[in-house]
C-alpha positions as CSV (number, residue, x, y, z in Angstrom):
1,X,8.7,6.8,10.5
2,X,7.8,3.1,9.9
3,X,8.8,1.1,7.0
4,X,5.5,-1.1,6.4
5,X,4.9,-4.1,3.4
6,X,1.7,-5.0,2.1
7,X,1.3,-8.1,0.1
8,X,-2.0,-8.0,-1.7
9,X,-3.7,-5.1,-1.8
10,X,-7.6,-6.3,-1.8
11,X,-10.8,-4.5,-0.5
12,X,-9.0,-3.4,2.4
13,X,-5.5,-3.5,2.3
14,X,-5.9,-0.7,-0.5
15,X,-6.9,1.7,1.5
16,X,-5.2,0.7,4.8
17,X,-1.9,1.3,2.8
18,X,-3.2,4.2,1.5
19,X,-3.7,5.9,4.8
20,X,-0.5,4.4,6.5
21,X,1.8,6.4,3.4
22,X,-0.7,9.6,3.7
23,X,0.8,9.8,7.4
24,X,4.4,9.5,6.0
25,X,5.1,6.4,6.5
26,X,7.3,4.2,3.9
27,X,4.9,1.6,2.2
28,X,6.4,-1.2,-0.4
29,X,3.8,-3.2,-1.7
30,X,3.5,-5.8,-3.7
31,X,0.5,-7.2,-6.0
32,X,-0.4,-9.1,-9.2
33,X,-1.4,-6.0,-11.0
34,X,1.5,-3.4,-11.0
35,X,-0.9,-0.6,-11.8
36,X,-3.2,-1.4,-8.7
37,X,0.1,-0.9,-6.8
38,X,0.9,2.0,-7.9
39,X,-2.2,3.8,-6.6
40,X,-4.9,6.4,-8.0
C-alpha cells in the first residue's frame, strides 16, 4: 500500500484522508488541531 501525507485537513481533505486510510492505505497528517487529526 501507499504511504500518503496530508497537511491541513479542511472541508475536504478530511474526508479525502479518511477514505484513502479506509482502503488501507498509510496516512500521516498533520494539522493545527491535534484532535481533528486524530479523526472521529
Amino acid at each position: 500500500m501507499a504511504k500518503v501525507a496530508f497537511i491541513g485537513l479542511g472541508v475536504m481533505g478530511y474526508p479525502m484522508a479518511g477514505h484513502i486510510a479506509a482502503k488501507g492505505h498509510n496516512v500521516t497528517v498533520y494539522n493545527r488541531t491535534a484532535a481533528k487529526a486524530e479523526g472521529p
